[in-house]
N, C-alpha and C positions, 0 to 999 in steps of 0.2 A: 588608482586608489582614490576613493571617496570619502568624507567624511561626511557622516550623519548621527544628528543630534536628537535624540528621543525626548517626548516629551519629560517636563520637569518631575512630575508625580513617578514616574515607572521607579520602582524599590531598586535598589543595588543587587538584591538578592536573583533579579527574574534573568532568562536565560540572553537575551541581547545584552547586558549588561554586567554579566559573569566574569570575571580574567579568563578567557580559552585563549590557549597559542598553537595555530595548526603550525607544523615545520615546514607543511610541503609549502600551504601558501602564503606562508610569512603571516600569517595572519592573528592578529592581536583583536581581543572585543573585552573592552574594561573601563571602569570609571562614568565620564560623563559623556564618552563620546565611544563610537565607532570605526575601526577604521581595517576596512575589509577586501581581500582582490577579489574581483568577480570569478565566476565560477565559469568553464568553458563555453557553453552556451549564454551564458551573461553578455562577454566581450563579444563577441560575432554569432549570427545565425550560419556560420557554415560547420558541417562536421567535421571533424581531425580525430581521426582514429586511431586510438590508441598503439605505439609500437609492439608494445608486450600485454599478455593479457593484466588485467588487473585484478586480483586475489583479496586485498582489502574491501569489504562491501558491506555498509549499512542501508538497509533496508526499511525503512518509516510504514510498518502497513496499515494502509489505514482503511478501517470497516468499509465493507463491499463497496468495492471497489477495485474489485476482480485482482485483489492483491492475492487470494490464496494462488490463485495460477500464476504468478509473478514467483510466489514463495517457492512452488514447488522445484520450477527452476533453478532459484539459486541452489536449493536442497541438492539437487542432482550434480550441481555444479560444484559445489562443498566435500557431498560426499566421493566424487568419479578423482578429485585432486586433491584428497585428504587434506583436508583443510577443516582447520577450526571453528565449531559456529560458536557462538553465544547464549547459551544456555541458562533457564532459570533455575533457582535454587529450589523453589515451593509448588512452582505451578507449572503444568503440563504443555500449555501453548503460549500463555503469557509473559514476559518480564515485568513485573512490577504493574500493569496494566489493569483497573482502571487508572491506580496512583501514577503518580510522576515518576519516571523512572530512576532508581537511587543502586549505582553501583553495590555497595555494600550489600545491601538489603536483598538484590534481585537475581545478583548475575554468580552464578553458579563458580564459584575458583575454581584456575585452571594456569597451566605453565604460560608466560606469556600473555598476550591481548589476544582475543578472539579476530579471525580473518574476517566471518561475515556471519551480520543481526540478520534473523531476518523474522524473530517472530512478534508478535506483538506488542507494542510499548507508545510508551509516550515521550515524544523528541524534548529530549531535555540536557543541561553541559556535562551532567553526569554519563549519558550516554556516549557524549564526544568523546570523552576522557576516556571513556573503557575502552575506546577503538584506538588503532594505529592511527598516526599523525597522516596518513598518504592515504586515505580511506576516502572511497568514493562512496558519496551521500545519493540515495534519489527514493523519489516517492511515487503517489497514484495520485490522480484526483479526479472525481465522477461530478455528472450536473448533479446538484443537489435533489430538485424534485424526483429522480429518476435514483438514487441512490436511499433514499428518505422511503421513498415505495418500498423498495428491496429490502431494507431494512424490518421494516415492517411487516413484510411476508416471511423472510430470513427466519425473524426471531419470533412468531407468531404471537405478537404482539396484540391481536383482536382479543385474543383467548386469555393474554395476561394479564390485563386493562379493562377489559370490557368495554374500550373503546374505539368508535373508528377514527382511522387514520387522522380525520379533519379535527376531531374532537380531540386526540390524543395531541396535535398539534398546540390547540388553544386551550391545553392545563398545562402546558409550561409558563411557570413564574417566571423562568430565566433558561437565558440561551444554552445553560451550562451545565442543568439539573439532570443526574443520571435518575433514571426509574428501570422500572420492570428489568429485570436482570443483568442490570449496570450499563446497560444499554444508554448512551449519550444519541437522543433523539433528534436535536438538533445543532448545528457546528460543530459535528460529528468531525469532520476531517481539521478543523483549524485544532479540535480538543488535542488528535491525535500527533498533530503536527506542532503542539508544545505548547499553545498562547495560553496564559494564565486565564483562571478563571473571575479572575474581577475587570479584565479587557473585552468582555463578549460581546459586550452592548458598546464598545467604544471605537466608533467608524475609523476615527485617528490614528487609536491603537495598532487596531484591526492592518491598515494599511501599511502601519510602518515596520509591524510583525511581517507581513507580504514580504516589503523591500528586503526586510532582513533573510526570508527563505529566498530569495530570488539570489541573494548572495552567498548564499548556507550551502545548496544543496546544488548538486552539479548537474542535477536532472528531475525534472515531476513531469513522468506519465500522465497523460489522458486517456479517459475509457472512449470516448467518443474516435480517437486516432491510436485505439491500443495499438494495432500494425506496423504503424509507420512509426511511434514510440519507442517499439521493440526493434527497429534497424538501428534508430537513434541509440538505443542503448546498446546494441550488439556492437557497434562502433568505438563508444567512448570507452567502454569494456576492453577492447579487444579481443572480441568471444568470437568463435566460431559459429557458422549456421546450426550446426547441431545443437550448441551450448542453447541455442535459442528456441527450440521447439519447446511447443506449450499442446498442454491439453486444458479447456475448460473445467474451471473445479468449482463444485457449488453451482452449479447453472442450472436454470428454471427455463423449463420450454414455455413458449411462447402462445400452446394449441391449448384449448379446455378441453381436451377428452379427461377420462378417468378423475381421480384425484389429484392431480400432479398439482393445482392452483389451490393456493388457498383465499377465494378473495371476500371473505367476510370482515368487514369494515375499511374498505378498500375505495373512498369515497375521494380519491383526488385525480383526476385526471389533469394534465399539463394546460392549462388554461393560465389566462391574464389574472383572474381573480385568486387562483390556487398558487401563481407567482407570489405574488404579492403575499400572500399568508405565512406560506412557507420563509420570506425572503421577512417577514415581521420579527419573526422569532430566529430563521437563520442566516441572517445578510453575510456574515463573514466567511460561510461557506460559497455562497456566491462570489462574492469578493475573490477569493483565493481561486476558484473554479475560472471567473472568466479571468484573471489575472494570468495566471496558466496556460489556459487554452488559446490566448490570443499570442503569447508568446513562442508556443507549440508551434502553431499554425503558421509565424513566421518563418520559424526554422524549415518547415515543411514546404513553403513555398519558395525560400531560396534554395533548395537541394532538391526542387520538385521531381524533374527527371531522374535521378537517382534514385530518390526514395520509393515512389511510384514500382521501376524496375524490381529493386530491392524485396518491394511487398510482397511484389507476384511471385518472385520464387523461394520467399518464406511460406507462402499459401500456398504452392502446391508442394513445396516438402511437406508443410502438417498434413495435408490432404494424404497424402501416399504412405503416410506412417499413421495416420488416423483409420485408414482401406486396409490396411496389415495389420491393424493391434484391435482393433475396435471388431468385436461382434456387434453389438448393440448397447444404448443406453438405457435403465431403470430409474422407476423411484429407488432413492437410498433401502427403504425397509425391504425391498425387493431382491435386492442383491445379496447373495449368499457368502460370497468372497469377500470377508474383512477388509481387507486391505482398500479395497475400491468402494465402501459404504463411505457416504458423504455425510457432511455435519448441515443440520437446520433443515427445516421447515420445507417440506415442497421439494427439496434437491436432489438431483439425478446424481445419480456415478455411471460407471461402466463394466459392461460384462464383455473381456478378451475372448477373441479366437483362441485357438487352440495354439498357430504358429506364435501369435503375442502373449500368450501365460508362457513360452518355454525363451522369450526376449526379454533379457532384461531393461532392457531400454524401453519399451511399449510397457511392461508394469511399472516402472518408476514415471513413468508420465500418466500413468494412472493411478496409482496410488496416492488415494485420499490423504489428506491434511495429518491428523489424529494419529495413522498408521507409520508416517514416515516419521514426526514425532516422536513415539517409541522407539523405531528404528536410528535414528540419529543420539536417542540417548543410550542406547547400548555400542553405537558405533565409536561414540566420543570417549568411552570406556578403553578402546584399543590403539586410538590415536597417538 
């Protein structure tokens, strides 16, 4: 156990400095000080695999960041073990999202605490509160300029702005200003992941918010090691190979035939000078990104052999249930079958064979964001 001391200005009210007591891990954060057990990957880069599976799961999703494929996962994982998810009261994919997330206000009443979040919100102690004390935390995190792009195609942002990418960059006042359809432009993942919005500009802050997720949260994925991420969490889970099959959701191919790109004002290529621009306006997702990834990377380098194995016959199970369920991929407006129409800009879904429309496992791995959605709030009707 550590103690750490926040600087003196941070308000009583912000979330490192809330009264939360987790039971599982003795864990108290109040007053003037901090005092926290690290979280499993904290204490060691080796894996320990959960005995029993684990049922409690809060889910941080934070904007592309290939969280909807994360999401749909737990969805299937929720609904195959009747298990509770955490539903809003108002809104259809959000909890309380752009706002801070506020139990009262968001989360839909229900018998009990919700087993597992997993749709949009913003990490906050109200959130902790609404979950079970044994509740496993973990999130996403993407390189910024490559997530900033996506974003920008995503939510076709040229067409709502009239600006490009570069330009729409350098009309932020501030690292923290939502525009064009509440879209948070830049520290996009720090916004998600709770840090107040008078901390954006504050390197200090910024860092000691880090420490505090680095102690919070029992796991943050990388998109760069999505693979090997996903062993890492099939582990700490104690989920089975199948619990872990993923189909891409929201995914933009890579070729310019047809329409599929939209790249009008799409003016940043990964350069020194587009570093730095992007990294002007949003260092604290840098921050958090390589804080993450380098700590990722350790994990992966002490379990290298294992994980490496692990990868390869996670890839070729999707592979062989991708060759079974999969006829082909469309643009979203293409696709006739609801269920598999994706959301945003540019986005493919999927159109099943004939053997995977009459599998239920090949449509629920294809089945769009929006559609399961709906389905899980008719489902949590029966539970």
């Amino acid at each position: 156990m550590e103690d750490v001391t926040p600087t003196p200005d941070f308000p009583a009210t912000e979330f490192y400095l809330q009264p939360i007591i987790d039971p599982l891990r003795n864990e108290t954060i109040m007053g003037k000080s901090i005092s926290i057990q690290k979280s499993a990957l904290a204490k060691s880069a080796l894996i320990n695999r959960a005995e029993v599976p684990r049922n409690h799961i809060a889910f941080i999703k934070t904007h592309k960041c290939a969280s909807s494929t994360i999401q749909n996962m737990l969805m299937r994982y929720g609904f195959q073990n009747k298990l509770q998810f955490a539903l809003p009261k108002d809104n259809l994919n959000h909890l309380g999202w752009p706002r801070r997330f506020e139990k009262e206000k968001d989360l839909r009443k229900m018998e009990g605490k919700p087993d597992i979040l997993c749709y949009h919100s913003v990490f906050t102690p109200d959130l902790v509160s609404a979950m079970p004390g044994d509740t496993f935390y973990f999130t996403v995190v993407r390189e910024p300029i490559s997530l900033i792009k996506s974003s920008y195609l995503y939510y076709n942002l040229h067409a709502a702005s009239g600006m490009t990418l570069k330009q729409l960059i350098g009309s932020m006042n501030s690292p923290y200003t939502i525009r064009f359809r509440r879209i948070p432009i830049v520290n996009p993942m720090l916004y998600d992941l709770g840090l107040p919005k008078q901390y954006m500009n504050d390197t200090v802050s910024i860092q000691r918010y880090i420490d505090m997720l680095d102690k919070r949260i029992d796991l943050v994925m990388v998109v760069d090691y999505f693979d090997e991420s996903l062993v890492i969490l099939r582990d700490m889970l104690g989920w089975s190979d199948e619990d872990m099959l993923i189909f891409s959701a929201n995914f933009r191919r890579k070729t310019r035939d047809s329409k599929e790109l939209t790249l009008a004002g799409m003016d940043l290529d990964d350069t020194v000078e587009n570093r730095r621009l992007v990294s002007s306006v949003s260092r604290g997702d840098f921050m958090v990104y390589q804080h993450f990834k380098t700590k990722l990377e350790r994990v992966i380098a002490t379990n290298k052999m294992y994980i490496e194995e692990e990868v390869k016959q996670l890839r070729l199970s999707r592979q062989k249930w991708m060759k079974f369920c999969l006829k082909e991929s469309l643009l979203s407006e293409q696709i006739t079958d609801e269920r598999f129409r994706t959301s945003g800009n540019g986005t493919y879904g999927y159109v099943l064979t004939e053997d995977g429309l009459r599998n239920q496992t090949c449509v629920d791995l294809a089945m769009a964001e929006l559609p399961w959605v709906a389905r899980l709030d008719q489902y949590q009707l029966m539970v």
